[in-house]
C-alpha angles and dihedrals in degrees: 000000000000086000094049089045099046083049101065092040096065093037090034091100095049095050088045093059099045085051081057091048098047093036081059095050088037086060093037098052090050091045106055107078124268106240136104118279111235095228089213126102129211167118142208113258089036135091123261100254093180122082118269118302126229125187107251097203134351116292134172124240117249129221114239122243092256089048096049088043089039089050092040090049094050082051098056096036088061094034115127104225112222115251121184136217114231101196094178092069098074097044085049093046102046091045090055091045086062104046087043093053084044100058098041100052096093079062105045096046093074095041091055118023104163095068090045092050103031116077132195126197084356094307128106108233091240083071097042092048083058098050092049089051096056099039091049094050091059092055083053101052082034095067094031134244115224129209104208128212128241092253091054111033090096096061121121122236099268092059103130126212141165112258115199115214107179104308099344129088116199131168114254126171127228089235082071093057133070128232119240083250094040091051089042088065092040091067106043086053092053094051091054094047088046101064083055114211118005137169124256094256099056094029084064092040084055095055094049089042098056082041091063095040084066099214100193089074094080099043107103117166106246092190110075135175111261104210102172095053083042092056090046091048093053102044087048087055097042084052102051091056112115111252091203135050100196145329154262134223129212121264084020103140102243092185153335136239117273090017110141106237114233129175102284084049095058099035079069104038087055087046086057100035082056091048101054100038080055091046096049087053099095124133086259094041092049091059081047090054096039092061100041084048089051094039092051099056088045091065092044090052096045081053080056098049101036086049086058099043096049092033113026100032086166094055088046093060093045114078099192094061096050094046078050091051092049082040093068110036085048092054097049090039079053096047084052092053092049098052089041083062087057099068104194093049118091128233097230097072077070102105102211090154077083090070103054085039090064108036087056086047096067101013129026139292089253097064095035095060097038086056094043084051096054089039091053090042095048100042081050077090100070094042121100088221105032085179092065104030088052092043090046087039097058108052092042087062096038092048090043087055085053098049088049107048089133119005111209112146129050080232081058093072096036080057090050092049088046088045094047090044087056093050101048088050099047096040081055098043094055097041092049093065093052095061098040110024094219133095093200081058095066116105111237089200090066086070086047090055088042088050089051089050092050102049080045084067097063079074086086104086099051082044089058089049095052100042093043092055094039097044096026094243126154123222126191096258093063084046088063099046085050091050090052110110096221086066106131099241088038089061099043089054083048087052105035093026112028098160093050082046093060092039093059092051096056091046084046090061091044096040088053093042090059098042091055086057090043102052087239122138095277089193088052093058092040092063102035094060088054083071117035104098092038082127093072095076093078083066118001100165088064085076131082095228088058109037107107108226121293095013118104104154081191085075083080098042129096108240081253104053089040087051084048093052091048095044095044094067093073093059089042093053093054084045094063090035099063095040081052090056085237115172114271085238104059080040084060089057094055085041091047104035098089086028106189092318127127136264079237090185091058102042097040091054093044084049091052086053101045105027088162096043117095101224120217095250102208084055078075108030127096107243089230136163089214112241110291102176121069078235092054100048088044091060094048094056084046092048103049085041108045083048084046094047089060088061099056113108101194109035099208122150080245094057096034083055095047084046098057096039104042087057095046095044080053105053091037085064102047079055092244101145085040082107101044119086093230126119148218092261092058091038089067090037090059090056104048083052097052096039080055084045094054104043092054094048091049105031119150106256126200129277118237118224111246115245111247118222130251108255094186100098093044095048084045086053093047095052089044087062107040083055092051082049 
């Protein structure tokens, strides 16, 4: 059981890492859609580069989207909406007018007495007013008073629509109806025309009087908009529409090679590309397509792995970032997917700029654009045109990876989302002329989408935030906070331990310097050598650079307690590090810079006491691990050099080059860079660099005359005083 357990312990992070892979490839495969895959490729503006192509069984042609919207769009612009007859609201309306007039003639009486008191043709007025109302309120509803909708209350007279009386629809125009204010004056016209001539007086009694009565009380539209019957009207007539305009026989020849393909050509290669996915989803097709699905992004993610293994080896041993890098190529796979769903909503609002802007973020350019490229590839599948999504795809990443070298401030990545907006739109733009040969043919909405994408971009930063905390990453923009020197720890070095402060800060410039020539992470370095000697501050004075003149507390200390103090500082750092909640790699740079080396001064000098003892050697040795970064072994070299430098007594190009040579021969051959995936080459690279650091630092500078001093007061006050004599 010990075995077996011991066993999976040792192999547990392999097998980890192959459950991520296949997990990915499980998701992916489910995701892309099941259908057949059309093994042409094409698009329109461009020549047939495939041989001729002959139709392998009858199809119909299929309308376009523009024409189908086109057609849909003709049909409801000339679609009669439904309105409907209420007859019960007359008959309601009429019957409420006269109990109303009749309850309120006791009011009205004193209020008007002409018309109570006056009569014409043996009627009061009061009685005639009231005919004429009701007379006038049936042609109203006679003729029909209609309550328009807000869709429609712009509409011009002429505006047509069906009008449903009982069981029978027939056209009718808004011009033929009256309005609830226009049948409102109409009767109030009739009323007054109705009581003939009348004299002033009573002509102005019977106004006031159909102004309080409030007619339009009693004015309810009695046409009203059927939406329901309209919905139903319009879908019938949506779905009526012909999907097809044609068709096409088998062993009818589609195209040539070489044949420029225009519109008509791939309105039926579509038509042909839709027939035979939908043909090839059987239930047995459907098992075919499944395993050569599966089986295909198989092949895309062992690429992955097998990248990882050959080129990041780092990435590759670390399984949170693998499970992060599937992470990401299986969300935005996903986001495709999801869209895709969707239907009406394109694939280019989806920002995967994002993904290649990340990765390089925490890893490098190189495995940011190999997995933008099998994202891009892989999420081709779920794109109408695979040939434009995948050329429009492509420079946006590459250009995002550019913008974004080092990322160290948040207008940085407004410029990258400016900068891919502007690619994707140019790259269509111009693509789009050359397959149709027309500017006026270009699609405005495409900028909309690129616009979206762009301002989608902007999700990155709160994304770095997130995965650095949750995967324990470190951007750029946490490099450069650490760097400042108002960080708190940094502060307290400067206070407690000026002179290692001061020290950092040179191996800093040199670090950063080489890690620019080398290709490493220069704000890595950088930070990293800020740090590096954190550990001092549990006993600065124990150090030469801060040791004040004539003080060295190592003169009362034994070689191996001294050894002890200095060695200690490495284990102390980490110590604070970690309380501090520093990154583990800036806390690989405190752990790496002495590597497994000796603290020579104190050995040697424990040696030249005791020549026949035999020392303890890791009294004296540094615990390590030896650097295992190209960052970390960079910092070492700076680090032995720029504490050697201080020792030097004459600062000639002869003596700087001995300097730099002599340390990193010397660590070369105590196998301290054996871990660190950094050559020869760099190595020698590193040097020159520090050897140019150096002499400039160090540089002979000219020596100012001294200014002589006037004799001319001292002769005057000799010769006064020979003349007194």
């Amino acid at each position: 059981m010990s075995n077996w357990f011991k066993s999976w312990k040792k192999h547990s992070n392999s097998i980890y890492r192959v459950i991520a892979f296949l997990v990915a490839i499980a998701i992916v495969t489910y995701l892309l859609p099941k259908t057949a895959k059309f093994k042409y490729e094409y698009s329109k503006g461009r020549p047939w580069m495939h041989e001729t192509l002959i139709a392998p069984f009858d199809f119909p042609i299929y309308k376009s989207q523009d024409e189908l919207k086109r057609e849909k769009d003709s049909i409801l612009n000339s679609f009669r909406p439904y309105f409907v007859l209420d007859t019960a609201i007359e008959t309601a309306q009429i019957k409420k007018f006269i109990q109303y007039y009749n309850q309120s003639a006791d009011k009205f009486k004193a209020q008007y007495p002409i018309l109570f008191k006056r009569k014409i043709k043996n009627k009061y007025y009061y009685e005639k007013v009231k005919e004429n109302i009701i007379y006038s309120l049936k042609q109203v509803y006679f003729k029909g008073v209609i309550e328009l909708p807000e869709q429609y209350i712009d509409k011009p007279p002429t505006f047509e629509f069906n009008l449903i009386k009982g069981n029978i629809s027939e056209p009718y125009g808004l011009s033929e109806l009256l309005s609830p204010k226009a049948a409102y004056q109409l009767i109030k016209i009739n009323t007054l025309n109705g009581l003939g001539n009348m004299p002033p007086k009573v002509f102005d009694e019977a106004q006031a009087f159909l102004s309080d009565l409030q007619l339009n009380r009693f004015i309810s539209p009695n046409i009203r908009f059927d939406h329901d019957r309209t919905e139903m009207e319009k879908e019938n007539l949506v779905k009526n529409i012909s999907l097809t305009s044609g068709k096409v026989l088998k062993g009818q020849r589609i195209i040539d090679t070489g044949e420029i393909i225009d519109s008509k050509t791939e309105k039926i290669l579509n038509s042909l590309k839709k027939e035979y996915e939908a043909r090839m989803g059987t239930t047995k097709g459907m098992y075919i397509i499944l395993f050569a699905q599966a089986l295909l992004i198989a092949l895309f993610f062992i690429i992955i792995y097998l990248f990882l293994y050959y080129f990041r080896k780092d990435v590759y041993e670390n399984l949170l970032s693998i499970i992060f890098i599937l992470l990401m190529v299986v969300f935005l796979i996903a986001s495709v997917a999801g869209i895709h769903s969707l239907g009406r909503i394109p694939l280019f609002i989806i920002p995967f700029a994002i993904l290649p802007i990340i990765v390089r973020i925490f890893f490098d350019s190189r495995l940011a654009f190999f997995l933008y490229i099998i994202t891009i590839i892989i999420s081709a599948f779920f794109a109408g045109n695979s040939f434009l999504f995948v050329l429009l795809q492509i420079p946006a990443g590459i250009l995002a990876i550019f913008s974004l070298f080092i990322m160290v401030r948040r207008s940085q990545l407004v410029r990258a989302a400016f900068l891919i907006f502007l690619t994707y739109s140019l790259f269509y733009a111009v693509i789009s002329l050359w397959q149709e040969g027309d500017i006026k043919k270009i699609d405005p909405r495409y900028f909309g989408m690129f616009a979206i994408n762009g301002a989608l971009i902007l999700l990155a930063y709160p994304l770095i935030d997130i995965f650095e905390r949750t995967f324990r990453f470190l951007s750029d923009v946490s490099l450069m906070e650490l760097s400042d020197t108002n960080h708190p720890l940094l502060r307290m070095l400067a206070e407690k331990a000026p002179g290692t402060f001061q020290h950092s800060i040179q191996v800093a410039n040199l670090a950063q310097e080489v890690a620019y020539k080398l290709n490493a992470n220069p704000m890595l370095v950088r930070a990293g050598a800020m740090y590096h000697d954190i550990g001092k501050t549990v006993s600065p004075i124990f150090f030469t650079e801060n040791q004040t003149a004539g003080f060295n507390p190592h003169t009362e200390l034994d070689f191996e307690e001294s050894a002890r103090i200095i060695i200690n500082h490495v284990e102390e750092g980490v110590k604070i590090a970690r309380k501090e909640n520093l990154p583990e790699q800036i806390i690989d740079f405190i752990r790496t810079h002495h590597g497994t080396t000796k603290t020579k001064f104190f050995y040697n000098s424990y040696m030249n006491e005791n020549p026949d003892a035999t020392p303890e050697e890791g009294m004296f040795t540094y615990p390590g691990p030896t650097p295992f970064t190209k960052e970390t072994a960079i910092l070492m070299m700076a680090d032995s050099i720029e504490a050697a430098s201080k020792s030097l007594k004459i600062y000639t190009d002869d003596e700087i080059d001995k300097l730099v040579e002599g340390i990193i021969s010397s660590q070369l051959k105590e196998n301290q860079f054996i871990n660190a995936p950094i050559t020869f080459k760099e190595i020698t690279q590193a040097k020159e660099i520090f050897k140019e650091k150096l002499k400039n630092i160090y540089h002979a500078r000219i020596q100012y005359p001294k200014l002589k001093k006037k004799k001319k007061k001292k002769e005057s006050s000799e010769k006064s005083k020979k003349e007194q004599d």
